[in-house]
N, C-alpha and C positions, 0 to 999 in steps of 0.2 A: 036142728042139730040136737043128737041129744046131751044130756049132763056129765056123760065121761069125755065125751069128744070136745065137749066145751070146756071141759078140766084139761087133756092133754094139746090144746089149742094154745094154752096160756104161755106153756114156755116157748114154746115156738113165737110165738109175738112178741115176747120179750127178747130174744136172739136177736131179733131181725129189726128191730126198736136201737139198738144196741150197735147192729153191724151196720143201718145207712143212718147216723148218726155219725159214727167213723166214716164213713162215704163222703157225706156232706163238708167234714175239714178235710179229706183231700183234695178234691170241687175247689172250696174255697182259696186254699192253696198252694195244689198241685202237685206232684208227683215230689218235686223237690221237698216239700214242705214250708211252712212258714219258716220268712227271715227272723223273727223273732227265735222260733223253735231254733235256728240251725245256729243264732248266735246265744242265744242259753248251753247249748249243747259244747259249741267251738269255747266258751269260758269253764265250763264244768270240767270240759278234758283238759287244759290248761293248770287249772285249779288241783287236779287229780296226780297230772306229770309232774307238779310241784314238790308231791310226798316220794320217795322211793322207795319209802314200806307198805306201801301198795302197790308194788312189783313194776315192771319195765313198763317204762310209755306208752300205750296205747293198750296195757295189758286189762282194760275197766274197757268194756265197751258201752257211750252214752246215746241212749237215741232219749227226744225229745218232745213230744206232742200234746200241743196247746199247754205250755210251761212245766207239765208233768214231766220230771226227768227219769227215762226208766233206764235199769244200771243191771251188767252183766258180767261176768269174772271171777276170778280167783282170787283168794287172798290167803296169806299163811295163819290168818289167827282171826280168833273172835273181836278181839280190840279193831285191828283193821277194819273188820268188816263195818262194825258201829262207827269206827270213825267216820268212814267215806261219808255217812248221811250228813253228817256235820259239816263235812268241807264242800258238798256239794251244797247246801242251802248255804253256802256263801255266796252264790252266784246271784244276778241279780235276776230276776224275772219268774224264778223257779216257786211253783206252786206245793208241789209237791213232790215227793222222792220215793219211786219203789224200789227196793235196794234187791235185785236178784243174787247180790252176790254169793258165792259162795266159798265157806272154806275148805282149802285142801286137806283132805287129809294123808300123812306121808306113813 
């Protein structure tokens, strides 16, 4: 092989390094995902419905995997948005938080 082909081989290994690594915790798993994961998740949105200045009940979508809590949504303001990371690492089990949220703007 020669030395560009072995330069653009790299990222491609890495992708795929990446994607059955995500393969392997669903394997372990399963489609449903961990009970750990779905009960991080079923307390974050609890925790979430508890604010109503992060809009109507179920308006944060939470998915969960391997404690990482990733977070999707609207919010009306920048406070908001900062907040949510705070009320979600209330929960217990939670590794980490990617905050997708976003704010609207009107």
């Amino acid at each position: 092989m020669n030395k560009a082909r072995a330069v653009q081989a790299w990222p491609v290994c890495i992708m795929l390094m990446g994607a059955l690594s995500g393969c392997a915790t669903i394997e372990k798993c399963g489609l449903e995902g961990c009970a750990s994961d779905r009960k991080i998740s079923a307390q974050v949105g609890e925790l979430l419905n508890a604010h109503p200045e992060f809009g109507p009940p179920g308006s944060i979508s939470v998915e969960t995997l391997n404690g990482v809590v990733y977070l999707d949504g609207f919010v009306q303001g920048g406070l908001e948005k900062r907040s949510i990371e705070a009320v979600v690492r209330q929960a217990s089990g939670v590794k980490r938080v990617v905050n997708g949220v976003s704010v609207e703007h009107k």
